[in-house]
C-alpha positions as CSV (number, residue, x, y, z in Angstrom):
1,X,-46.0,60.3,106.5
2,X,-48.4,58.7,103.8
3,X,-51.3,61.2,103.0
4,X,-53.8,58.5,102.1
5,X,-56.3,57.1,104.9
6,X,-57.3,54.6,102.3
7,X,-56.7,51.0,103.3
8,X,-57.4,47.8,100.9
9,X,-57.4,44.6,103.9
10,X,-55.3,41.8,103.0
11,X,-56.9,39.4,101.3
12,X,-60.7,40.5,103.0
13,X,-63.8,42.7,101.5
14,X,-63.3,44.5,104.8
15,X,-61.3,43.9,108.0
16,X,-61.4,44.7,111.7
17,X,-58.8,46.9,113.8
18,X,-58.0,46.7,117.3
19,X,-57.0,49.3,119.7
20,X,-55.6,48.3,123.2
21,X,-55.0,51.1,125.8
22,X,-54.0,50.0,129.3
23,X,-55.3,52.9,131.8
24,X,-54.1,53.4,135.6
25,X,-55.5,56.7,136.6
26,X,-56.2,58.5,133.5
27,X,-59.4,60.2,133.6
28,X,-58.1,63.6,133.0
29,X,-56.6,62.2,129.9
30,X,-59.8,59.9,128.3
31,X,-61.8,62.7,126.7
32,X,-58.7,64.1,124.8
33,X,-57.6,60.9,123.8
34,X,-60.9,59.5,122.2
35,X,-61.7,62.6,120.7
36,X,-58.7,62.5,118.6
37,X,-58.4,58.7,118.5
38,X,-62.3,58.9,117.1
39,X,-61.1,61.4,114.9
40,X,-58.6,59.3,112.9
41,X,-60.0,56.2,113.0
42,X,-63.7,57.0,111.6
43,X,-61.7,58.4,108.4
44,X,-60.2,54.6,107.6
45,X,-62.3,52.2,105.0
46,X,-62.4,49.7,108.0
47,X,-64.5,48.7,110.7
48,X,-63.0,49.3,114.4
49,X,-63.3,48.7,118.1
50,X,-61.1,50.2,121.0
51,X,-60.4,48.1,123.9
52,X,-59.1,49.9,127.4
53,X,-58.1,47.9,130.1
54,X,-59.1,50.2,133.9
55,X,-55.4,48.6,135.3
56,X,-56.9,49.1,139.0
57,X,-57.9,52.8,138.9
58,X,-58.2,54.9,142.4
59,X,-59.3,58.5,140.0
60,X,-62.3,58.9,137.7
61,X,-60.7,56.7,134.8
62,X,-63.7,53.7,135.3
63,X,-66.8,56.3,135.1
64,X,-65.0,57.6,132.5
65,X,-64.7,54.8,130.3
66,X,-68.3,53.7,131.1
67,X,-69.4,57.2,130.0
68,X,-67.4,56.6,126.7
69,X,-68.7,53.1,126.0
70,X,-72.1,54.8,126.5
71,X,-71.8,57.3,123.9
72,X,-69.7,54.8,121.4
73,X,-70.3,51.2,120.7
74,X,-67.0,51.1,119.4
75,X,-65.7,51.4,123.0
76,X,-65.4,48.3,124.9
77,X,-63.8,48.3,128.6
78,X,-62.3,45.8,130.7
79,X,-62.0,45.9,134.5
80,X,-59.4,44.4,136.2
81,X,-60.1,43.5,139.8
82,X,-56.9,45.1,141.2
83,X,-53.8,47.0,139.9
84,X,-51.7,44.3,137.9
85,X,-49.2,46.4,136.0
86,X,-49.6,47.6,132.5
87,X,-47.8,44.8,130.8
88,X,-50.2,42.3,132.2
89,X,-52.8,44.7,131.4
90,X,-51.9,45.4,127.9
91,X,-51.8,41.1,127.9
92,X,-55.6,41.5,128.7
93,X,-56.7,43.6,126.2
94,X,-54.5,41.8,123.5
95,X,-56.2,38.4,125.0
96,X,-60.0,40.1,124.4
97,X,-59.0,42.4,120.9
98,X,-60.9,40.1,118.2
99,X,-59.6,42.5,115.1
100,X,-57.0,41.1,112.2
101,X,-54.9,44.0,112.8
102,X,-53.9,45.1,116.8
103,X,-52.7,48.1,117.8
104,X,-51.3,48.9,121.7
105,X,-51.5,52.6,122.1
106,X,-51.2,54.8,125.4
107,X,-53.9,57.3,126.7
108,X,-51.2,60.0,127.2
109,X,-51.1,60.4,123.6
110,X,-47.5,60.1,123.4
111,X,-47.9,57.5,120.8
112,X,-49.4,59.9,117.7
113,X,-52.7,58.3,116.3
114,X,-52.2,60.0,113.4
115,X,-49.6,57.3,112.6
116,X,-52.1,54.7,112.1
117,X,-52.7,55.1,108.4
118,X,-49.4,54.9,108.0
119,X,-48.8,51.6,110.0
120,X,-51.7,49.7,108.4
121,X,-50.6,50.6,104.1
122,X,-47.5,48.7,105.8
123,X,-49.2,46.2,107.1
124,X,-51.8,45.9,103.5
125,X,-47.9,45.4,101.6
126,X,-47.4,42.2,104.2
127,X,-45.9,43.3,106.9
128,X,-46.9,41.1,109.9
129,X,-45.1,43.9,112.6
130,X,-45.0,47.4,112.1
131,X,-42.8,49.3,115.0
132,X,-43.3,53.0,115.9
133,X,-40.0,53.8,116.7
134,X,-38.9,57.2,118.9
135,X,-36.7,59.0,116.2
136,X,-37.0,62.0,119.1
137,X,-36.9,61.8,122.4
138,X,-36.8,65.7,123.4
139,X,-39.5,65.7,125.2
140,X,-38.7,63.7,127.7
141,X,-35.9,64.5,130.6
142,X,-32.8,64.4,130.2
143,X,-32.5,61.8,132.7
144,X,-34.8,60.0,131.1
145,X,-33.1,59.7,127.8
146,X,-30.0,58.9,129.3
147,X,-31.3,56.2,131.4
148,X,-33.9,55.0,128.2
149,X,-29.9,54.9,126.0
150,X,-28.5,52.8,128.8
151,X,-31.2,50.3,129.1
152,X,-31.0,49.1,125.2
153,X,-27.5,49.3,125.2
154,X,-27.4,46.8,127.6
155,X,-29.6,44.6,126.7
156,X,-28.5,44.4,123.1
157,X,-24.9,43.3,125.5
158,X,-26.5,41.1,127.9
159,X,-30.2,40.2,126.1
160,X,-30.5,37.0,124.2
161,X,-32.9,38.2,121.8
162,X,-32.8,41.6,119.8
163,X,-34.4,44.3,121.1
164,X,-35.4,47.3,118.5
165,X,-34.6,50.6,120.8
166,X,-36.6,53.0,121.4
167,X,-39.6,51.0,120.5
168,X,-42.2,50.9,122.9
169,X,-45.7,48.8,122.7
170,X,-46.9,51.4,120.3
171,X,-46.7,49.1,116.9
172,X,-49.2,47.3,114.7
173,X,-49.3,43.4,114.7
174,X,-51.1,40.8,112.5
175,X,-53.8,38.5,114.0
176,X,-51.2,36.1,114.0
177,X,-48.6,37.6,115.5
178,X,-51.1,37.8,118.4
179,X,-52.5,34.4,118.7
180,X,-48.8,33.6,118.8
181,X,-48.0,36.0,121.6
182,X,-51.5,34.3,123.7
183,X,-49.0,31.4,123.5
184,X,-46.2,32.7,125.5
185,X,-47.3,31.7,129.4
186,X,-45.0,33.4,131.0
187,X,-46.2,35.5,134.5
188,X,-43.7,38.0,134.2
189,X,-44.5,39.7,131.4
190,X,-41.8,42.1,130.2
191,X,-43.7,42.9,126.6
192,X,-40.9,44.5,124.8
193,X,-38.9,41.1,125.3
194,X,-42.3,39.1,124.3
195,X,-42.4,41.0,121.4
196,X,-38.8,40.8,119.9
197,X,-38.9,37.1,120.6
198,X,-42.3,36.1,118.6
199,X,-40.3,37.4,115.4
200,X,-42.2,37.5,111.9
201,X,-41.6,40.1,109.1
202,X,-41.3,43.6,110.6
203,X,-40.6,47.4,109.0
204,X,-40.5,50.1,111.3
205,X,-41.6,54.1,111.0
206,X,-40.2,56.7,112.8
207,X,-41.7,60.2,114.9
208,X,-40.5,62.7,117.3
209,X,-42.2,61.7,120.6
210,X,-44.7,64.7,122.1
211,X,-45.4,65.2,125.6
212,X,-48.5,63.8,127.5
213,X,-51.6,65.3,126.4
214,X,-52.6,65.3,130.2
215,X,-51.8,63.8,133.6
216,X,-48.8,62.1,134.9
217,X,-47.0,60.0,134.4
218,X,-46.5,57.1,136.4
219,X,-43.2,55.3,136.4
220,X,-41.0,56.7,138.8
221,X,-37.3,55.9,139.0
222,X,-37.9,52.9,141.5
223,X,-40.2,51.2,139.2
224,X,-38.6,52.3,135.9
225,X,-35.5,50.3,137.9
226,X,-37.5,47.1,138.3
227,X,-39.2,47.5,134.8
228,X,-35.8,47.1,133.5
229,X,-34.5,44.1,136.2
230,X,-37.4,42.6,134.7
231,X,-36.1,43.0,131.6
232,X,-32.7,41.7,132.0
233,X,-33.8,39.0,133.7
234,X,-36.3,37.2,131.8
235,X,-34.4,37.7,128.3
236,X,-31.1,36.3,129.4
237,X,-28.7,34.3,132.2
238,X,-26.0,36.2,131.1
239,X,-25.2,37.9,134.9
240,X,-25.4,33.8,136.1
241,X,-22.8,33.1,133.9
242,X,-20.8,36.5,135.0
243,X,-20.6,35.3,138.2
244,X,-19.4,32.0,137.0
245,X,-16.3,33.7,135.4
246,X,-16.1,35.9,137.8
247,X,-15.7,32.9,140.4
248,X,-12.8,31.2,138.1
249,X,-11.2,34.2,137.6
250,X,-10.8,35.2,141.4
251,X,-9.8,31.6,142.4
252,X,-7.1,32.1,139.6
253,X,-5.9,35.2,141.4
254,X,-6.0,33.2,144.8
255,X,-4.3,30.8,143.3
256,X,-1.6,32.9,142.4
257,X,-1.3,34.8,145.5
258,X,-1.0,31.6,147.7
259,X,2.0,30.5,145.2
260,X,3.5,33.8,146.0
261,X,3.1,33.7,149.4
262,X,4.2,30.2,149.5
263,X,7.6,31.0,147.6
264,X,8.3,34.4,149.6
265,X,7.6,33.1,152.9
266,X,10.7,30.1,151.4
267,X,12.5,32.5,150.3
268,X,12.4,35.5,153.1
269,X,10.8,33.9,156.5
270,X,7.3,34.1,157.7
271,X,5.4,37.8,157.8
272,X,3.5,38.6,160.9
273,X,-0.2,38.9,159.1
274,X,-1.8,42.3,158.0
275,X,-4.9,42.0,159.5
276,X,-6.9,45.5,158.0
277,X,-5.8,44.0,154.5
278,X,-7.5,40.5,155.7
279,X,-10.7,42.2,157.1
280,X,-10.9,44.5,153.5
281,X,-10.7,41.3,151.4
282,X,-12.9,39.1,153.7
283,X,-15.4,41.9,153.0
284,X,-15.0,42.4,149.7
285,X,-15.6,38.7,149.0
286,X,-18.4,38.8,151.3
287,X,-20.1,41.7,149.2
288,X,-19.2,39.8,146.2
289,X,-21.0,36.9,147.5
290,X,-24.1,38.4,148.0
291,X,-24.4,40.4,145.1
292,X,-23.9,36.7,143.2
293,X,-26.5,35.2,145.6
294,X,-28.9,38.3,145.0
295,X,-28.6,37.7,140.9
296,X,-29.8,34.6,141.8
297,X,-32.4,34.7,144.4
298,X,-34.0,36.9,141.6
299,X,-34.0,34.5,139.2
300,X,-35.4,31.8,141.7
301,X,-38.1,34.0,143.0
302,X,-39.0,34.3,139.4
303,X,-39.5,30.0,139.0
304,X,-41.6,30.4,142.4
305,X,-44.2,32.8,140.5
306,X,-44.2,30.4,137.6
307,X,-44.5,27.0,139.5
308,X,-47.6,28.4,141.1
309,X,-49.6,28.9,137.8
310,X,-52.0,31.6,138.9
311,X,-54.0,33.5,136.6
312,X,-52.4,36.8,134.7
313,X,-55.4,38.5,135.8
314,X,-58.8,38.9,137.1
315,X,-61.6,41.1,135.4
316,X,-63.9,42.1,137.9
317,X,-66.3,43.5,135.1
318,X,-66.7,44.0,131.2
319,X,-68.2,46.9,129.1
320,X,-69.3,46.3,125.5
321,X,-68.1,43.0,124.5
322,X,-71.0,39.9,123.3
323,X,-72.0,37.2,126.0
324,X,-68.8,35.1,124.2
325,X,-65.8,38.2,124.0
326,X,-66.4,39.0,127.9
327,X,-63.9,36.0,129.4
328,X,-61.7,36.4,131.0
């Protein structure tokens, strides 16, 4: 890691920088995390603001926040009116961060701060994307790692777009990598997807991954699992296309079973029917069928949220921003 917290903007006397932290019940972790975030930010030659998102809190997260924005005008806070999931909140603060360099960090402090200095003298040499990539996963479960291996290996198989593993929304981005992401309309937001797809010049860094600084977390295997159909599903119709050859290749076999039948039952007579090896087949087939129609319903259901066209999100209030920032 670079020792120097000194950072010329590119092409600007001075710039702004952007942090955007989604929260969903996180109050035991907000003091921790702006105490060290504060810490490493007011030693950069730049001005700053950090953006958190309350994703819906049930805990102590909002008073939090509120006390923070008190006691920091750097500290801004949105609202959201319910619990929309942190990739359309981390969409919320990137649609309300003003600064010429973003940064998506998370409260846990799982993603080091301490990194920052690092990821802007990469962005001053003209790097529009800097990725903080997980060099070291030990601190999560094993399970964890296993599954985390599994998911990028498939969708580097099944995705149509490249994406880095073991990156997660920790990373810096140009101001115009992020008007171009505002672009992108898509309900569903799976962000690492979003992300790979926008392109533009990228460099990476890596660092071993700590544990949380405090709380829980919260993805659970059942949403972890729909995180990732999420995933597979808005980056590629690969499994529609699986099912296609998979539908050619078992009428192939039929075909060349009825032949066979056809030329024994010439050859030898006709064979009083097996009927368990009937019923296994009609129910394999059946179970085939509605694995194919399930790939597909998800795929449909997704075109059902999009035709509607309803907003990401809903911000029931705003802390800290100008008459013009708070929109929403």
């Amino acid at each position: 890691m670079r020792e120097s917290h000194t950072v010329e903007p590119r092409g600007k006397t001075t710039f702004l920088l952007s942090l955007v932290t989604p929260m969903y019940n996180e109050a035991d972790a907000c003091e921790i995390f702006f105490s060290r975030v504060l810490g490493v930010l007011e030693k950069l030659h730049c001005q700053f603001e950090i953006i958190c998102v309350n994703d819906g809190s049930q805990d102590g997260t909002l008073e939090a926040l509120r006390k923070c924005a008190k006691d920091d005008s750097h500290v801004k806070v949105i609202d959201l009116s319910r619990n929309f999931g942190k990739d359309i909140a981390l969409s919320a603060g990137l649609d309300h961060a003003m600064g010429d360099a973003i940064v998506p960090i998370d409260v846990d402090l799982q993603d080091p701060p301490e990194l920052i200095p690092e990821m802007l003298s990469l962005w001053e040499e003209g790097n529009d994307v800097v990725l903080a990539i997980r060099g070291d996963r030990s601190s999560d479960t094993h399970a964890k790692r296993i599954t985390a291996g599994l998911f990028y290996r498939l969708m580097h198989w099944l995705g149509d777009i490249p994406i880095p593993a073991h990156a997660g929304d920790f990373r810096l981005m140009d101001r115009r990598v992020v008007d171009a992401l505002k672009r992108l309309p898509e309900r569903t937001r799976f962000m690492k997807g979003l992300f790979a797809w926008l392109g533009f010049r990228q460099t990476a860094i890596y660092y071993t991954r700590p544990p949380r600084a405090a709380g829980d977390t919260k993805w659970k295997p059942w949403k972890l699992w729909n995180f990732a159909l999420d995933g597979f599903v808005s980056f590629t119709t690969l499994p529609l296309r699986i099912w296609t050859y998979l539908g050619f290749f078992v009428a192939l076999l039929s075909l060349g079973y009825l032949v066979f039948i056809i030329l024994r039952t010439l050859v030898l007579g006709v064979d009083v029917p097996g009927y368990s090896s009937i019923l296994s087949v009609l129910l394999l087939f059946s179970g085939l069928n509605m694995i194919g129609l399930g790939f597909l319903g998800e795929y449909i259901g997704r075109i059902f949220v999009e035709v509607k066209q309803r907003p990401l999100y809903l911000i029931r209030e705003t802390i800290g921003f100008g008459p013009q920032e708070a929109t929403g």
